[in-house]
TORVEX-226106 format. One line per field, with one value per residue: residue in one letter; residue number from 0; x, y, z of N, C-alpha, C in turn. Coordinates in pm, 1 decimal, always signed. Layout:
// TORVEX-226106
r <- c(A_...)
k <- c(NUM_...)
npx <- c(X_...)
npy <- c(Y_...)
npz <- c(Z_...)
capx <- c(X_...)
capy <- c(Y_...)
capz <- c(Z_...)
cpx <- c(X_...)
cpy <- c(Y_...)
cpz <- c(Z_...)
This chain:
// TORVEX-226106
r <- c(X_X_X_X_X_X_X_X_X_X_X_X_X_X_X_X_X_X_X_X_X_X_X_X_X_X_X_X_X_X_X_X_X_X_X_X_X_X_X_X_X_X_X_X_X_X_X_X_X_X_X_X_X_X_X_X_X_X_X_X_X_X_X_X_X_X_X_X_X_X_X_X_X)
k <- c(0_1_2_3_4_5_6_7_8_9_10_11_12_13_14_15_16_17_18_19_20_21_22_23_24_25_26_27_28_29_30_31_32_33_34_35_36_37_38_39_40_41_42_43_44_45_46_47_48_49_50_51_52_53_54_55_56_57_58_59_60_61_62_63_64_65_66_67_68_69_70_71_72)
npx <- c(-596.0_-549.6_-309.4_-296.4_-122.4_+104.0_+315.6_+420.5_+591.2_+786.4_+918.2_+1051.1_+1190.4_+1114.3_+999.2_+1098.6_+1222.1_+1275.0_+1200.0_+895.7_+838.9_+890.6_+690.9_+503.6_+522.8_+523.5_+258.8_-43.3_-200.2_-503.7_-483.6_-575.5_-327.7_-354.7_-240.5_-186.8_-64.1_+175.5_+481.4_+543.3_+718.3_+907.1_+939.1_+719.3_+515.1_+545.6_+507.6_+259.8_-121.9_-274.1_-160.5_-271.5_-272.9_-387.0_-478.4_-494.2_-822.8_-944.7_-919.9_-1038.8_-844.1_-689.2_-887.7_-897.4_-1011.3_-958.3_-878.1_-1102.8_-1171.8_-1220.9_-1237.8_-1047.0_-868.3)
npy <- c(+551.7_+215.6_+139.1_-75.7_-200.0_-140.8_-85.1_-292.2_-473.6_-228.7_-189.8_-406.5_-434.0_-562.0_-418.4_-155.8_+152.1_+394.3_+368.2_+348.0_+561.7_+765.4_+664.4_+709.6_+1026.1_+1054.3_+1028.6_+1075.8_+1363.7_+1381.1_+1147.8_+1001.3_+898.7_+640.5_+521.5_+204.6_+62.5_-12.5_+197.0_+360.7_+501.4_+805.4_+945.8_+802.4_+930.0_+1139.9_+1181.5_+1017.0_+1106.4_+1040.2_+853.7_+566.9_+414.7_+167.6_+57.4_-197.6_-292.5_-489.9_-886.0_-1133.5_-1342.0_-1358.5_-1459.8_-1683.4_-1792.7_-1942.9_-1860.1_-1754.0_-1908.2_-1638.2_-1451.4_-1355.7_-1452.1)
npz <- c(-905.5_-746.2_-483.9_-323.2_-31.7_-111.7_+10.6_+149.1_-79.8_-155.1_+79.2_+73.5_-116.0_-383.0_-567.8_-680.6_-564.5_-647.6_-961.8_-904.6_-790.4_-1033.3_-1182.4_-1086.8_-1033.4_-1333.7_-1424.5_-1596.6_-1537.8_-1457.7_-1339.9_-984.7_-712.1_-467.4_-217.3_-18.5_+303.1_+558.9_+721.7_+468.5_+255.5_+269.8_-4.9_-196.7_+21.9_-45.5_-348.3_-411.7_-377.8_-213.0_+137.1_+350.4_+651.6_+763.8_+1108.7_+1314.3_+1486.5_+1578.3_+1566.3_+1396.0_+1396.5_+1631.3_+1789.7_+1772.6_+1518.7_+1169.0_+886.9_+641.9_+304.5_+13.6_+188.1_+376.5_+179.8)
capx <- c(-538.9_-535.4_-159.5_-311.7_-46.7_+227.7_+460.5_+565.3_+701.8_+871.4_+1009.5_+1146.8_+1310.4_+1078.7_+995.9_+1244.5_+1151.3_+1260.7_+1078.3_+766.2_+774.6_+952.3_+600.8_+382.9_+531.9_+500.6_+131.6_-143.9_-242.1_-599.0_-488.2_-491.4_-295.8_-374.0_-131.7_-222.6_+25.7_+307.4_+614.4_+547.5_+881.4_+885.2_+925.2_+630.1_+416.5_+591.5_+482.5_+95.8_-199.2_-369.3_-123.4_-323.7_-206.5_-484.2_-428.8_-592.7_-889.1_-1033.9_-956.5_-1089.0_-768.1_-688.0_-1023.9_-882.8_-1098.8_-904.7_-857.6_-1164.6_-1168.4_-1342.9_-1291.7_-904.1_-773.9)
capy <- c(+420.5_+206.1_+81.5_-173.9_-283.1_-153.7_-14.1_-424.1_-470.2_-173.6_-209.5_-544.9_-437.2_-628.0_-290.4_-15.3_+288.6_+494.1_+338.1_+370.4_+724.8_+833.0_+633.5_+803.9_+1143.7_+1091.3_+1007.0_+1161.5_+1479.7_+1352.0_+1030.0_+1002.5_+743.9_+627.7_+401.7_+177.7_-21.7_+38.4_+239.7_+373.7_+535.6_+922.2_+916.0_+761.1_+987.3_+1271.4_+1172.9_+978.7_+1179.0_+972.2_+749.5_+562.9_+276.4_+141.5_-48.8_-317.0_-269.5_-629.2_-903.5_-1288.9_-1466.5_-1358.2_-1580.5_-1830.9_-1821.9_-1953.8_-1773.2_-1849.5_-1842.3_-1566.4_-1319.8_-1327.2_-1505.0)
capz <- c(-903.6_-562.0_-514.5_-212.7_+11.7_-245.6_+83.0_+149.0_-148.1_-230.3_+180.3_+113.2_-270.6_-470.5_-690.0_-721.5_-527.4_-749.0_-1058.0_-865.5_-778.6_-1126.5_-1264.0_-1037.2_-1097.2_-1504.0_-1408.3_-1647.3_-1415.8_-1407.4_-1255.5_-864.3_-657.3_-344.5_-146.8_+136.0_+385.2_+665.2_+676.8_+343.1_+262.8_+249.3_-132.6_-195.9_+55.9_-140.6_-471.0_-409.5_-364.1_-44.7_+198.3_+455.7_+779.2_+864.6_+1168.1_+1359.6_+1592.2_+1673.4_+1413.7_+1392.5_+1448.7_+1808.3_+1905.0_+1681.6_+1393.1_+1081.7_+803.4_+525.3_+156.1_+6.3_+329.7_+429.9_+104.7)
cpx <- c(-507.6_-407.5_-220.7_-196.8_+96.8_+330.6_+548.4_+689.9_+807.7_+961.5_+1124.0_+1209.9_+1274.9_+1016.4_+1031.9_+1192.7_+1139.1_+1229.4_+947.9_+764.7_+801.0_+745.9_+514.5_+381.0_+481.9_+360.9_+92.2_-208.2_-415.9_-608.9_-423.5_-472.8_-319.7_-275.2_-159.6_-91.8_+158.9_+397.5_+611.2_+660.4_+833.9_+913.3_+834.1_+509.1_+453.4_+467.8_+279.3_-2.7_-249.4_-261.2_-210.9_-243.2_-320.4_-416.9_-526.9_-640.4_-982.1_-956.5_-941.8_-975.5_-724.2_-828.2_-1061.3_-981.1_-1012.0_-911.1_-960.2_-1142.2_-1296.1_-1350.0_-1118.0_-793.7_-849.7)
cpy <- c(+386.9_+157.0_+9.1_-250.4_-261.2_-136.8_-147.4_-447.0_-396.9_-154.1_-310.7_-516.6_-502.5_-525.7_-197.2_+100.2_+350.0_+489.0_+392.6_+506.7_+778.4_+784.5_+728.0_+969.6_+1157.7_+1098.8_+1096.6_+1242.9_+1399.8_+1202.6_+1035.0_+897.5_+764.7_+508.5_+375.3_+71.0_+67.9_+107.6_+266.6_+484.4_+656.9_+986.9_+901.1_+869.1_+1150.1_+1292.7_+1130.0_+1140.3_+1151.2_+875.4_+728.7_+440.3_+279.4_+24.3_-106.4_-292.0_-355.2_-698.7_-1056.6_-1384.2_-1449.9_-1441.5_-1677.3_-1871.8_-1860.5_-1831.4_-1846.3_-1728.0_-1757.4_-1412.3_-1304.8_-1340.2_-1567.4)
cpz <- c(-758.5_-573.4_-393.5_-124.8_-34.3_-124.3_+138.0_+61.0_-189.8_-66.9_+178.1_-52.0_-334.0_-592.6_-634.5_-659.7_-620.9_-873.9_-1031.1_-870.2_-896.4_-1182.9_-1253.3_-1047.3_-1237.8_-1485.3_-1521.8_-1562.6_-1361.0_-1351.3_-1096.2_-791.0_-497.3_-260.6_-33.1_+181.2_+463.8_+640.3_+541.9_+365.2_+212.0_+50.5_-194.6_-140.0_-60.6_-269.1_-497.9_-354.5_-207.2_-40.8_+315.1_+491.0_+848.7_+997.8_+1288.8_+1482.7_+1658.3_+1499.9_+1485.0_+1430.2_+1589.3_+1902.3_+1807.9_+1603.8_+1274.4_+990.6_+691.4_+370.4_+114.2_+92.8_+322.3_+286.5_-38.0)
């Protein structure tokens, strides 16, 4: 299971740390989670299988490209 992005919300208190990891602990053994985004809270890296931060190595709006539908949104 991908959790995409999950480390905003559960930074800013819009889902419960400790819901999340209690979930991800109960997990079915043959299910593995992967969690992507920032500051993912040591809880979290505890409990997931794969944490990654990717972080930015060229990207379209610094040479003022908008943002299009389809690609960004």
């Amino acid at each position: 299971m991908v959790l995409d992005e999950v480390t905003y919300p559960l930074n800013w208190g819009w889902i419960d740390l400790d819901d999340a990891v209690r979930t991800i602990r109960e997990r079915p053994e043959h299910v593995n989670v992967v969690c992507t985004g920032r500051k993912a809270p040591q809880a979290l890296i505890d409990v997931a299988d794969t944490v990654s931060e990717i972080g930015e190595v060229k990207h379209a709006y610094k040479a003022g490209i908008r943002a299009k539908k389809g690609i960004d949104f």
